[in-house]
PDB file of N, CA, C and O in Angstrom:
ATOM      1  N   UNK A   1      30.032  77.625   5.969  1.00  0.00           N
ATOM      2  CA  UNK A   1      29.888  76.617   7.000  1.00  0.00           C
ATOM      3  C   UNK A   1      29.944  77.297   8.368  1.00  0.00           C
ATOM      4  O   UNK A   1      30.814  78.118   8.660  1.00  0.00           O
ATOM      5  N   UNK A   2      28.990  76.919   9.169  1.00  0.00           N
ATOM      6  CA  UNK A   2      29.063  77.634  11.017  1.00  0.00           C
ATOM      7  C   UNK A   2      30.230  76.388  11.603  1.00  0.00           C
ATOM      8  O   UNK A   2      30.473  75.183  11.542  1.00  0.00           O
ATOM      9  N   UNK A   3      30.728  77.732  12.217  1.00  0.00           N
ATOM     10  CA  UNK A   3      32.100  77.493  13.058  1.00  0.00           C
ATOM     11  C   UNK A   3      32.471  76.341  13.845  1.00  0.00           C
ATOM     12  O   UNK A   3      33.509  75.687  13.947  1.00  0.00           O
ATOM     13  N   UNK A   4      31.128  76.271  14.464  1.00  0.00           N
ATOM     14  CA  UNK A   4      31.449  75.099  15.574  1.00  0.00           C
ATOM     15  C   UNK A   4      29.988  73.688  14.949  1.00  0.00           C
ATOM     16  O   UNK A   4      29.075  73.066  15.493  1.00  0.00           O
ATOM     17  N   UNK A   5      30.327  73.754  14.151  1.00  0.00           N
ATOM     18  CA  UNK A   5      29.327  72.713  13.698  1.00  0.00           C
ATOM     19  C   UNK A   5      29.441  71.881  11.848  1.00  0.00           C
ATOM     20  O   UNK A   5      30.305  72.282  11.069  1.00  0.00           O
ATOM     21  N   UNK A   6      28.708  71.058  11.550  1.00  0.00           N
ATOM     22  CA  UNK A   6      29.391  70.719   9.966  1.00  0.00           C
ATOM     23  C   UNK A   6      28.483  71.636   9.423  1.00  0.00           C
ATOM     24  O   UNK A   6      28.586  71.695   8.198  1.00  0.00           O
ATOM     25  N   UNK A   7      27.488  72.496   9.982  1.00  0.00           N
ATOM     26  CA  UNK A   7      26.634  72.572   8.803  1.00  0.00           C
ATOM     27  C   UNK A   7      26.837  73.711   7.756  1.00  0.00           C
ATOM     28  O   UNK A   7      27.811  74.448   7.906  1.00  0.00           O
ATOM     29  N   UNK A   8      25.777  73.958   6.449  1.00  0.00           N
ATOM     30  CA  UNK A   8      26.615  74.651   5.495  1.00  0.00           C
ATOM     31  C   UNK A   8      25.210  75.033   5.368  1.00  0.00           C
ATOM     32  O   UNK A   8      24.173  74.392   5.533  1.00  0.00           O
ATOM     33  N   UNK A   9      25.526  76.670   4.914  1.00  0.00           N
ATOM     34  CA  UNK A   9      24.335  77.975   5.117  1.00  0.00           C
ATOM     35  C   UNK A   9      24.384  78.087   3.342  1.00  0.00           C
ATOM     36  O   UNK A   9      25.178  77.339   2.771  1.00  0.00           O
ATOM     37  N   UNK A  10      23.658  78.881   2.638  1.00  0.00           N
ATOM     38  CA  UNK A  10      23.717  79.226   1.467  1.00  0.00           C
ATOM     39  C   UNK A  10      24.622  80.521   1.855  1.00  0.00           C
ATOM     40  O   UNK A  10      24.860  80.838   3.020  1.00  0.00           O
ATOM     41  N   UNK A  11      25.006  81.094   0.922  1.00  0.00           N
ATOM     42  CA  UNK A  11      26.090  82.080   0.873  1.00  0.00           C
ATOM     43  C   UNK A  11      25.634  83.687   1.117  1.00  0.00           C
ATOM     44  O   UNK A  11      26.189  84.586   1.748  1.00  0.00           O
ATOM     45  N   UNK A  12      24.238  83.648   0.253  1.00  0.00           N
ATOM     46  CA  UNK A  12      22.994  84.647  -0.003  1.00  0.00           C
ATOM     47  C   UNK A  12      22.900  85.040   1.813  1.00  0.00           C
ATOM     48  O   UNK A  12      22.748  86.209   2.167  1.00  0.00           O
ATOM     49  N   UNK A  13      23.035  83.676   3.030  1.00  0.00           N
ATOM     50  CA  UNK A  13      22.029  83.939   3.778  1.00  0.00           C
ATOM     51  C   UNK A  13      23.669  84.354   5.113  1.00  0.00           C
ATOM     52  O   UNK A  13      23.475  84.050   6.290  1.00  0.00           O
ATOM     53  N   UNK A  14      25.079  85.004   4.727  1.00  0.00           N
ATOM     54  CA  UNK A  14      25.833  84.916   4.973  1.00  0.00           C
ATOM     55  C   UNK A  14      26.031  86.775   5.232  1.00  0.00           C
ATOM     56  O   UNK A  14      26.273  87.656   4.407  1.00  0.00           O
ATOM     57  N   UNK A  15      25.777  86.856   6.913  1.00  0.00           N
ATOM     58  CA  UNK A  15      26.258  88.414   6.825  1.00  0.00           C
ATOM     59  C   UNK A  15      24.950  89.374   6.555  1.00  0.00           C
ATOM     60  O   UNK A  15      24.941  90.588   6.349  1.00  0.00           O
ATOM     61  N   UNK A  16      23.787  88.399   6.625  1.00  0.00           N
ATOM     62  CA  UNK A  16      22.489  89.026   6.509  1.00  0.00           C
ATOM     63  C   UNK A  16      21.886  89.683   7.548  1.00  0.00           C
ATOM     64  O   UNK A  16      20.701  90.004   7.452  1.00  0.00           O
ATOM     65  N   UNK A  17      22.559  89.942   8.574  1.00  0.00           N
ATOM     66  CA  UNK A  17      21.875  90.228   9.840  1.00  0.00           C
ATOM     67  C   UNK A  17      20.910  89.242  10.855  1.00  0.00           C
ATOM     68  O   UNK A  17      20.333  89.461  11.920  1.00  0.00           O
ATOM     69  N   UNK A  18      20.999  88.387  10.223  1.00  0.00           N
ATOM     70  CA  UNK A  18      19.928  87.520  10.711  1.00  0.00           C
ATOM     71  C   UNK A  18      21.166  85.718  10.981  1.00  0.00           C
ATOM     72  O   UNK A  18      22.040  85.355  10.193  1.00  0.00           O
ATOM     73  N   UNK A  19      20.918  85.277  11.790  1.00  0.00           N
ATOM     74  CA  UNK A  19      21.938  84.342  12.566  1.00  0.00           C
ATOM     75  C   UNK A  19      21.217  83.124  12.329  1.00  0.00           C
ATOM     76  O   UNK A  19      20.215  82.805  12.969  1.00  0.00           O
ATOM     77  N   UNK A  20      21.826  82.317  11.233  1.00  0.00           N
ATOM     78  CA  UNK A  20      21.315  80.745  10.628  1.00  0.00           C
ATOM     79  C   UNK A  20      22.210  79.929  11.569  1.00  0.00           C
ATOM     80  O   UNK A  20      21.525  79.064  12.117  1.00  0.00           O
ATOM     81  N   UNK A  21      23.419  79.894  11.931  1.00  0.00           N
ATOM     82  CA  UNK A  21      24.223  79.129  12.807  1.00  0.00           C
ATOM     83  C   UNK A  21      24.130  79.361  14.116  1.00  0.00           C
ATOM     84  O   UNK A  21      24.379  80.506  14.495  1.00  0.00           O
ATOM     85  N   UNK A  22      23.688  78.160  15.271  1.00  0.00           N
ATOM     86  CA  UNK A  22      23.137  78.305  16.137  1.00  0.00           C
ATOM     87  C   UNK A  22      23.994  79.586  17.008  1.00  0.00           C
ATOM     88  O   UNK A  22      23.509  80.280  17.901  1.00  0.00           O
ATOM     89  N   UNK A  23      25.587  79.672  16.384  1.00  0.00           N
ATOM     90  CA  UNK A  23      26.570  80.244  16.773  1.00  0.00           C
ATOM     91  C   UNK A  23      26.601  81.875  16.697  1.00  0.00           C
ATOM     92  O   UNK A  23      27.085  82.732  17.436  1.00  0.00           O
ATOM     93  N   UNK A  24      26.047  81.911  15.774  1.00  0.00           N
ATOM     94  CA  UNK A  24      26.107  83.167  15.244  1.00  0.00           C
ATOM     95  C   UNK A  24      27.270  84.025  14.059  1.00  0.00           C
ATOM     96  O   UNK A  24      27.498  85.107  13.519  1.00  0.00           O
ATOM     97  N   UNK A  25      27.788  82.462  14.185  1.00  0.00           N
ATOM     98  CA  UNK A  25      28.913  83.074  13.511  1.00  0.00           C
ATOM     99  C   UNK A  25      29.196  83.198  12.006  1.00  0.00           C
ATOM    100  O   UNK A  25      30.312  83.303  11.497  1.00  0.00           O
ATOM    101  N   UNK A  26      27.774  83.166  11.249  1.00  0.00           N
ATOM    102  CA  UNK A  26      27.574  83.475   9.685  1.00  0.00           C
ATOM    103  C   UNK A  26      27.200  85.051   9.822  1.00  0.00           C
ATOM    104  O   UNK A  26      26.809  85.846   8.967  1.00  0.00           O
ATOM    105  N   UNK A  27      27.491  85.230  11.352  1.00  0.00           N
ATOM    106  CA  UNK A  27      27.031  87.021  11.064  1.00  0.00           C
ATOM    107  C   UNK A  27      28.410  87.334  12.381  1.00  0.00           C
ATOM    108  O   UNK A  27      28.111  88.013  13.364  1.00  0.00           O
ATOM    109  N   UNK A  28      29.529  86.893  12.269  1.00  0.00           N
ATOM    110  CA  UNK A  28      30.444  87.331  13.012  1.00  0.00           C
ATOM    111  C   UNK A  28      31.221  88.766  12.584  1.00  0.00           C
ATOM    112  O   UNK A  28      31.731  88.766  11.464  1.00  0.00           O
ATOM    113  N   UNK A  29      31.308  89.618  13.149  1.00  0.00           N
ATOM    114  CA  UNK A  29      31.594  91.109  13.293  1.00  0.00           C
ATOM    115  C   UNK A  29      33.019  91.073  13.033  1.00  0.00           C
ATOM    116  O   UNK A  29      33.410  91.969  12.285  1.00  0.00           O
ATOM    117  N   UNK A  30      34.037  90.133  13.532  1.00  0.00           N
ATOM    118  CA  UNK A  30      35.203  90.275  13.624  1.00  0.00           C
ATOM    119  C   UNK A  30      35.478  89.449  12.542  1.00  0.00           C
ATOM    120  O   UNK A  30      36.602  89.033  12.822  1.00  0.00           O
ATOM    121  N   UNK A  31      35.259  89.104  11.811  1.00  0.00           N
ATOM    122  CA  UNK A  31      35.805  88.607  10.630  1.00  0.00           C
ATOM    123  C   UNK A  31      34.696  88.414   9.365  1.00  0.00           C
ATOM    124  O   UNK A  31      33.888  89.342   9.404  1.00  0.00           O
ATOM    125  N   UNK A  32      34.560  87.941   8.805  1.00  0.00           N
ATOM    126  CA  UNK A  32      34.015  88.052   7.353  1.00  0.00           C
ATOM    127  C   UNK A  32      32.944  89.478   7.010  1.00  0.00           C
ATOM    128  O   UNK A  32      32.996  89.969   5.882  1.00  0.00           O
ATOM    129  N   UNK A  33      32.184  89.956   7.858  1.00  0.00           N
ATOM    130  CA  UNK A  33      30.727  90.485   7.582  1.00  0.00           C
ATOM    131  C   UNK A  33      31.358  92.175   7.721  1.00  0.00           C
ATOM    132  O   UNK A  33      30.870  93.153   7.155  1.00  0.00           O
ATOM    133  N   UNK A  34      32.227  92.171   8.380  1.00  0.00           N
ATOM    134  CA  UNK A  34      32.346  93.719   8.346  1.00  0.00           C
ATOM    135  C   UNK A  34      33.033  94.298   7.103  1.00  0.00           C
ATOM    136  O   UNK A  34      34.089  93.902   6.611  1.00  0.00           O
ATOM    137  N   UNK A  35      32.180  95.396   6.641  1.00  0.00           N
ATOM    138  CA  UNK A  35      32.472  95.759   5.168  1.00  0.00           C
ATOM    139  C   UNK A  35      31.556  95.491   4.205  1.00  0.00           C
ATOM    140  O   UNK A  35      31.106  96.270   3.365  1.00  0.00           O
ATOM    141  N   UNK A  36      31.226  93.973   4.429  1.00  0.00           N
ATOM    142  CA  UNK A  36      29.992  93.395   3.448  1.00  0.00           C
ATOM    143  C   UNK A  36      28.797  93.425   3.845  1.00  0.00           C
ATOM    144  O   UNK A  36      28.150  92.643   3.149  1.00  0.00           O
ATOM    145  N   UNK A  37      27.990  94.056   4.810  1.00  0.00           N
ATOM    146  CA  UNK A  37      27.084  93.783   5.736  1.00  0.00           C
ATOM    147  C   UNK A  37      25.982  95.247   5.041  1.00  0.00           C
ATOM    148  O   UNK A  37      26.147  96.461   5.163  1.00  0.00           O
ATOM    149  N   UNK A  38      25.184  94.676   4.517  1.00  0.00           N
ATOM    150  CA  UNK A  38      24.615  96.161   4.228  1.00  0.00           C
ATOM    151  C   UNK A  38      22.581  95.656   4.430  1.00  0.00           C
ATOM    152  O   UNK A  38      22.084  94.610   4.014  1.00  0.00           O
ATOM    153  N   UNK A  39      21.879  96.727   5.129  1.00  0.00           N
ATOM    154  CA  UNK A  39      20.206  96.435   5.184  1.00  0.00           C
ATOM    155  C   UNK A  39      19.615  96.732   4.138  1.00  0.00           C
ATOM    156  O   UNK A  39      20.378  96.998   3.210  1.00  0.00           O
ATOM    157  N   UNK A  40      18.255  96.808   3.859  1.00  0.00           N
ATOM    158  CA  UNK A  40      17.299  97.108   2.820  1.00  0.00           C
ATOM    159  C   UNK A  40      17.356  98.354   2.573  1.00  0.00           C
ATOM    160  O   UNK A  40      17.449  99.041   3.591  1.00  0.00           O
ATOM    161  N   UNK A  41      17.334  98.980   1.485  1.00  0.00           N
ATOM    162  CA  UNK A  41      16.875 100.139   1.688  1.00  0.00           C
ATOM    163  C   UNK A  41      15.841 101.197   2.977  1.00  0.00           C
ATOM    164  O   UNK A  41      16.077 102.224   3.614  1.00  0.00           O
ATOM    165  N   UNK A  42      14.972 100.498   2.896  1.00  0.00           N
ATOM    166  CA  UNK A  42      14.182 101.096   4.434  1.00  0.00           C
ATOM    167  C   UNK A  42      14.390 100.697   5.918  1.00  0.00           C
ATOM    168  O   UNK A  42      13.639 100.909   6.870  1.00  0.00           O
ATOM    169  N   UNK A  43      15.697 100.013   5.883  1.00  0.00           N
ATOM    170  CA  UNK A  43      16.102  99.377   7.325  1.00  0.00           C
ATOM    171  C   UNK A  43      17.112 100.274   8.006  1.00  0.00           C
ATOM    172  O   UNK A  43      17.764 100.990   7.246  1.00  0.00           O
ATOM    173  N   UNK A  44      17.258 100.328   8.765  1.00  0.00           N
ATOM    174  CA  UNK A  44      18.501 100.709   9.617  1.00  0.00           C
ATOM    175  C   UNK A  44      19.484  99.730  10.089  1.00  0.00           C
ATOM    176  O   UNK A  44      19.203  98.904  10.957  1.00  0.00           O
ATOM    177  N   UNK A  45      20.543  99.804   9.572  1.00  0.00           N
ATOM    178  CA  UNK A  45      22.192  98.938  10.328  1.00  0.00           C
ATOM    179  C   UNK A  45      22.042  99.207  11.137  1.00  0.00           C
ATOM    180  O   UNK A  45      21.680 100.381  11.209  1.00  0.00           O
ATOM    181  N   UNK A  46      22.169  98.399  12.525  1.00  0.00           N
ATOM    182  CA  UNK A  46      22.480  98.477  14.044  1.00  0.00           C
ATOM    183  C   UNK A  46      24.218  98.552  13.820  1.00  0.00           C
ATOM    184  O   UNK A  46      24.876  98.382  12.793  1.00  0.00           O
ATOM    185  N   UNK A  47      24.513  98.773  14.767  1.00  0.00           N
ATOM    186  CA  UNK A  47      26.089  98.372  15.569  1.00  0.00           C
ATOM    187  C   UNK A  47      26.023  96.916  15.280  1.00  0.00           C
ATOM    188  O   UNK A  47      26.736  96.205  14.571  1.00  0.00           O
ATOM    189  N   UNK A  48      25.276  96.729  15.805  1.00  0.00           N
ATOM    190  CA  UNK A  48      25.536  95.098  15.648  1.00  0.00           C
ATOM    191  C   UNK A  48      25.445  94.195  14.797  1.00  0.00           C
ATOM    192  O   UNK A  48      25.295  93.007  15.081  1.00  0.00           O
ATOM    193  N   UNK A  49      25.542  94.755  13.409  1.00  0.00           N
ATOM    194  CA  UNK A  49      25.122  94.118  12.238  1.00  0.00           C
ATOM    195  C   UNK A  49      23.775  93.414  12.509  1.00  0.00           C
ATOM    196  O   UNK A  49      23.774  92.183  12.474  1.00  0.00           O
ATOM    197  N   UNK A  50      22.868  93.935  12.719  1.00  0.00           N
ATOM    198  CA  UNK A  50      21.148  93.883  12.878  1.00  0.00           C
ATOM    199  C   UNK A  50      20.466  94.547  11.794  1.00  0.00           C
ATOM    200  O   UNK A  50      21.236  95.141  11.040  1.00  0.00           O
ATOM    201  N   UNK A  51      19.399  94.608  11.538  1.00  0.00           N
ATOM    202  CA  UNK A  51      18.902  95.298  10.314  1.00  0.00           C
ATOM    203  C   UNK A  51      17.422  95.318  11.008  1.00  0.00           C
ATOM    204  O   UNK A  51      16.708  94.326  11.151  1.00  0.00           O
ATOM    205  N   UNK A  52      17.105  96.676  11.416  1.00  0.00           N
ATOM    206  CA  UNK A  52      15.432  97.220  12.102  1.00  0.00           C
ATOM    207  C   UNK A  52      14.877  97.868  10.752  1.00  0.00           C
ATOM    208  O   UNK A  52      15.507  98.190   9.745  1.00  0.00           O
ATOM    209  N   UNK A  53      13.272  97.980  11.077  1.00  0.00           N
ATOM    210  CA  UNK A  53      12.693  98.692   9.972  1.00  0.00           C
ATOM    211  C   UNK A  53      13.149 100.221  10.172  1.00  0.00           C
ATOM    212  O   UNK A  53      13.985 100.279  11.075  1.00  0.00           O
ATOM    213  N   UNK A  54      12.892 101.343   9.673  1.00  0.00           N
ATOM    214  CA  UNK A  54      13.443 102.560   9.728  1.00  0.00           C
ATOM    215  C   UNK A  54      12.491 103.300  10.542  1.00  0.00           C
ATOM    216  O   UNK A  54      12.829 104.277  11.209  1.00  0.00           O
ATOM    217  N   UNK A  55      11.192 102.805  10.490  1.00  0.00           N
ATOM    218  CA  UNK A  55      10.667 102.906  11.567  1.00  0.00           C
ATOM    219  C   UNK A  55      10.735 103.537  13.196  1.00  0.00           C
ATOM    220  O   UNK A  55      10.416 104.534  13.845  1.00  0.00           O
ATOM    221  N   UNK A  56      11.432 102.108  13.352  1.00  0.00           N
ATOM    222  CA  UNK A  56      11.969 102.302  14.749  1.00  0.00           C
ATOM    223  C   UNK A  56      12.879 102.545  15.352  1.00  0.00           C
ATOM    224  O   UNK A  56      13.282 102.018  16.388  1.00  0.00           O
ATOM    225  N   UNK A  57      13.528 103.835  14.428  1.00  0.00           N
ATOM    226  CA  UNK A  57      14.737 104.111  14.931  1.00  0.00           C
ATOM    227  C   UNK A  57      14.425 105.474  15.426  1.00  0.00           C
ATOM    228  O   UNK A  57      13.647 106.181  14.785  1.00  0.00           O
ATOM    229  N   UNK A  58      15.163 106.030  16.888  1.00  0.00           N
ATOM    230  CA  UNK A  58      14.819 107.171  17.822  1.00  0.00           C
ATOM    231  C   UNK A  58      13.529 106.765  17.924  1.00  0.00           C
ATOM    232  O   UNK A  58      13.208 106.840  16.738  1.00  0.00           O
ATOM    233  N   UNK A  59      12.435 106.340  18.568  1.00  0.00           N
ATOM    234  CA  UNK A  59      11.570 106.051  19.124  1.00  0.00           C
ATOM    235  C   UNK A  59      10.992 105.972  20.216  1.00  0.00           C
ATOM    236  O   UNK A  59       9.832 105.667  20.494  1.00  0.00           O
ATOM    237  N   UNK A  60      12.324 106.421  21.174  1.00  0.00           N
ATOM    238  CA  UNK A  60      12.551 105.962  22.476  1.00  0.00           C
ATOM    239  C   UNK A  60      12.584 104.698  23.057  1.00  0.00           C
ATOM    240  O   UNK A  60      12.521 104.652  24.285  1.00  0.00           O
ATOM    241  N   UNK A  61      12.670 103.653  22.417  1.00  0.00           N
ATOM    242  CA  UNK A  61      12.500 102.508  22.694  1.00  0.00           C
ATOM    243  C   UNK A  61      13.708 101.690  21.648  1.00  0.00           C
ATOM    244  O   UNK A  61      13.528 101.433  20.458  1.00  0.00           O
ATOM    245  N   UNK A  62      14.987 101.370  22.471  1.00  0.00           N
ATOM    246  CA  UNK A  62      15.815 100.473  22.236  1.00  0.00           C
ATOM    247  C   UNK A  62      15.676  99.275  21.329  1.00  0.00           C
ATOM    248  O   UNK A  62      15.768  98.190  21.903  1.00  0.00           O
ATOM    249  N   UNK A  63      15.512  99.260  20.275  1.00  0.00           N
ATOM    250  CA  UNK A  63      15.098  98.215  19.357  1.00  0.00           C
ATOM    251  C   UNK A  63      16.454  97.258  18.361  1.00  0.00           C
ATOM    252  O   UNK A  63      16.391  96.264  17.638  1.00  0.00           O
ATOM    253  N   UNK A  64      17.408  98.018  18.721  1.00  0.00           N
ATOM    254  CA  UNK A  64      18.871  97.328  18.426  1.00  0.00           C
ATOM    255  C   UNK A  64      19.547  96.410  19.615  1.00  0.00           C
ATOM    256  O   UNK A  64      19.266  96.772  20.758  1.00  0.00           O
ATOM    257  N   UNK A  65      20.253  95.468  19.501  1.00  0.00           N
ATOM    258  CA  UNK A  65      20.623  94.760  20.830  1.00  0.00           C
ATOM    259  C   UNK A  65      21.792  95.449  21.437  1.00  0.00           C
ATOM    260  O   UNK A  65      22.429  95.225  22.466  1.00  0.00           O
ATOM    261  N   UNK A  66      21.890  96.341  20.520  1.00  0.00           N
ATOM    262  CA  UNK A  66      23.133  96.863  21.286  1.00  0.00           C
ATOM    263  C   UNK A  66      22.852  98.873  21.735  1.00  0.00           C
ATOM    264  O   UNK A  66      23.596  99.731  22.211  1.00  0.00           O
ATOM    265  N   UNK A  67      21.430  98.870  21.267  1.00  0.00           N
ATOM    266  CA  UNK A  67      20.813 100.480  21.604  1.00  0.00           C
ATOM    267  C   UNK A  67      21.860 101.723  20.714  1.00  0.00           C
ATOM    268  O   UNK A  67      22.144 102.855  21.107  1.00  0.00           O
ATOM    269  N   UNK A  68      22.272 101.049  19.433  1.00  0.00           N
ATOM    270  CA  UNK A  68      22.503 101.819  18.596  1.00  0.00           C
ATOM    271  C   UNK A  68      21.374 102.779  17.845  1.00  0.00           C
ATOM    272  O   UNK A  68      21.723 103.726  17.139  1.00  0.00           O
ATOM    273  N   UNK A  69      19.998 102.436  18.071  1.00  0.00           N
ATOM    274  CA  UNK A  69      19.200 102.933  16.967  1.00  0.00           C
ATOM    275  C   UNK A  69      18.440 104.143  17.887  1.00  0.00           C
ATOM    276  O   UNK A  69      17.419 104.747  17.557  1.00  0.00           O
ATOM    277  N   UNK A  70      19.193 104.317  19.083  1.00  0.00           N
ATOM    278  CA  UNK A  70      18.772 105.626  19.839  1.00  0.00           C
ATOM    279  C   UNK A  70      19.831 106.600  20.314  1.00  0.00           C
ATOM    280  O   UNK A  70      19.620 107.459  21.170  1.00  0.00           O
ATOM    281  N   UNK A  71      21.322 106.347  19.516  1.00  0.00           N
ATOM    282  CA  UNK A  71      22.276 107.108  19.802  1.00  0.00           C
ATOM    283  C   UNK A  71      21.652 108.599  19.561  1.00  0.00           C
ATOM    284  O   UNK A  71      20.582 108.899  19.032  1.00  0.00           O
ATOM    285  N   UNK A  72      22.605 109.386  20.086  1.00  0.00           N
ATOM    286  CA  UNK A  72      22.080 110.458  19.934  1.00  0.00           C
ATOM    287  C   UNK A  72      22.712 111.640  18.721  1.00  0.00           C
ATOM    288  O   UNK A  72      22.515 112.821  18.435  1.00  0.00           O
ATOM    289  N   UNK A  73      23.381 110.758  18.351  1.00  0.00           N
ATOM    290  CA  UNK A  73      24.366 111.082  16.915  1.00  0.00           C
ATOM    291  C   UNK A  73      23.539 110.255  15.762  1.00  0.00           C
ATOM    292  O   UNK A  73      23.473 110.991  14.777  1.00  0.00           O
ATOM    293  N   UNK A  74      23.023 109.271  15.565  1.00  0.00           N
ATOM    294  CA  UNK A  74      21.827 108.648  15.026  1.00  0.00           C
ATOM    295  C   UNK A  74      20.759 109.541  15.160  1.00  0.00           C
ATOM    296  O   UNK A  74      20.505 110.098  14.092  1.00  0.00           O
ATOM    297  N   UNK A  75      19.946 109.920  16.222  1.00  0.00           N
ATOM    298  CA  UNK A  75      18.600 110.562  16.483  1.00  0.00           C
ATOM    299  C   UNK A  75      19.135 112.240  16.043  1.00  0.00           C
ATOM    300  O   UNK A  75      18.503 112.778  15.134  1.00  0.00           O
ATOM    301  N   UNK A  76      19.841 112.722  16.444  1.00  0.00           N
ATOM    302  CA  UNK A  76      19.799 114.412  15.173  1.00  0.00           C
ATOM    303  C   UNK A  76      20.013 114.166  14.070  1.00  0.00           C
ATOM    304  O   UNK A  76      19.525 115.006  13.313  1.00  0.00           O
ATOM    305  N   UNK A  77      20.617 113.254  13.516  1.00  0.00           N
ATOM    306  CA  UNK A  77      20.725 112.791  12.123  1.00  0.00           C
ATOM    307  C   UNK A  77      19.579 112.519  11.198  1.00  0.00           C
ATOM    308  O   UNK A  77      19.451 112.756   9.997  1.00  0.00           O
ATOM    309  N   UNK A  78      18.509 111.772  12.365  1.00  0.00           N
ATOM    310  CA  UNK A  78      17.264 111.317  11.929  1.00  0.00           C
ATOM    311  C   UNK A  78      16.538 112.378  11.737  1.00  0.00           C
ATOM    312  O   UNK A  78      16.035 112.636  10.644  1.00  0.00           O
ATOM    313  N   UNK A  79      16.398 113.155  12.851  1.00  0.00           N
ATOM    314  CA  UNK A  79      15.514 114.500  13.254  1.00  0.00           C
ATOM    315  C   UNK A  79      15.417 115.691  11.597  1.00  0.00           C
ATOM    316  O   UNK A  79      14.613 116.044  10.735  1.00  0.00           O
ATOM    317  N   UNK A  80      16.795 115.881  12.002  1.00  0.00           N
ATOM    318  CA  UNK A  80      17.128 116.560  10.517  1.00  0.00           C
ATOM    319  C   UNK A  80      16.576 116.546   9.434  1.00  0.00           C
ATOM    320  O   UNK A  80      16.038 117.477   8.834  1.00  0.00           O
ATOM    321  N   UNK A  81      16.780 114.739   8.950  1.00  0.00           N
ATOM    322  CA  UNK A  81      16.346 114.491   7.889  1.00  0.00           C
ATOM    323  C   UNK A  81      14.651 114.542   7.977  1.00  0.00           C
ATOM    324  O   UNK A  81      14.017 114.390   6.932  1.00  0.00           O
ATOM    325  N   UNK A  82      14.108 114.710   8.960  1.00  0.00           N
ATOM    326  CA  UNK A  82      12.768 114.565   9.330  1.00  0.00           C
ATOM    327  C   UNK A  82      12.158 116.178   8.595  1.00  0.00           C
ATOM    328  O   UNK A  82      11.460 116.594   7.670  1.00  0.00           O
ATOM    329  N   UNK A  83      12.884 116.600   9.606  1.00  0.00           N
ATOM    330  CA  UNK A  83      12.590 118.330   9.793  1.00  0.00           C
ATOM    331  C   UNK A  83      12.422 118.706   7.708  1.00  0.00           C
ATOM    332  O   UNK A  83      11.486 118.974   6.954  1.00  0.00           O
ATOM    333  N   UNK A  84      13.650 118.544   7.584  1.00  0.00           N
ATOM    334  CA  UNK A  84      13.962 118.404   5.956  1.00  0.00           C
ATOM    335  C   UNK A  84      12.793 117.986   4.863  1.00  0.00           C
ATOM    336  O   UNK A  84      12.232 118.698   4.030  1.00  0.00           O
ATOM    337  N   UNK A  85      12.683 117.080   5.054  1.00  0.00           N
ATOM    338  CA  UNK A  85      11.587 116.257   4.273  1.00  0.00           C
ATOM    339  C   UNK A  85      10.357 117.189   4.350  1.00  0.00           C
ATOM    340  O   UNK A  85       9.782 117.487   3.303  1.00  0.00           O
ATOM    341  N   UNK A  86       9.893 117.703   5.631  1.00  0.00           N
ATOM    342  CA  UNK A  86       8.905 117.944   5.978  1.00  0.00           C
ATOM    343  C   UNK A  86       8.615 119.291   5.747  1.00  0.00           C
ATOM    344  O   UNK A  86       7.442 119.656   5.824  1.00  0.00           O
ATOM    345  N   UNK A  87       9.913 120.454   5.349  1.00  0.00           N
ATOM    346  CA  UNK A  87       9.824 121.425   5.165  1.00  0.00           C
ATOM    347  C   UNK A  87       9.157 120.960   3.072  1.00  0.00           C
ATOM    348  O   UNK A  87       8.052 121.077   2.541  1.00  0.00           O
ATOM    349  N   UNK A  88      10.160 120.588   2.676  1.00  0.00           N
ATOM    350  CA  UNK A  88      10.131 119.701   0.913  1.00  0.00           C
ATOM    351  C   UNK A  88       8.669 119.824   0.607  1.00  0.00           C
ATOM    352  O   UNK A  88       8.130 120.302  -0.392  1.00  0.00           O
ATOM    353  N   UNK A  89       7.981 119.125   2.015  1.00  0.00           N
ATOM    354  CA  UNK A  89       6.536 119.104   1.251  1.00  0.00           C
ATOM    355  C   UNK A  89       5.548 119.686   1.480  1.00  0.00           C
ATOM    356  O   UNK A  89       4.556 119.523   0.769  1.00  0.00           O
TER     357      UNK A  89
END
């Protein structure tokens, strides 16, 4: 159920990254979702419990709301695995 309202979300759609209660609070950080909060395989977790394609992460272009997906502890991480792959094939 969202916080400030009667209504009732399916459970599936609870902590998905994606905000069904006008509130936001079926994807609240400080209580239920942290821990349980996980993206697709090809997505990237924001900070903000967000879920981007993998895509667009280091891109130069801020695509998390909170500009987690251009940290720079994120982007050598990425690089790496780039460099890596690319040697593989």
């Amino acid at each position: 159920m969202c916080k400030h309202t009667e209504i009732c979300i399916a459970k599936e759609r609870v902590c998905d990254g994606k905000w069904d209660c006008y509130d936001g609070s079926d994807e609240d950080l400080r209580g239920i979702c942290v821990g349980n909060f996980s993206c697709a395989q090809d997505e990237f977790r924001c900070d903000s419990m967000t879920c981007i394609p993998d895509y667009l992460v280091c891109d130069g272009r801020a695509d998390c709301e909170d500009r987690s997906d251009e940290k720079w502890t994120v982007c050598r991480a990425f690089l790496f695995l780039v460099v890596l792959l690319k040697d593989i094939h």
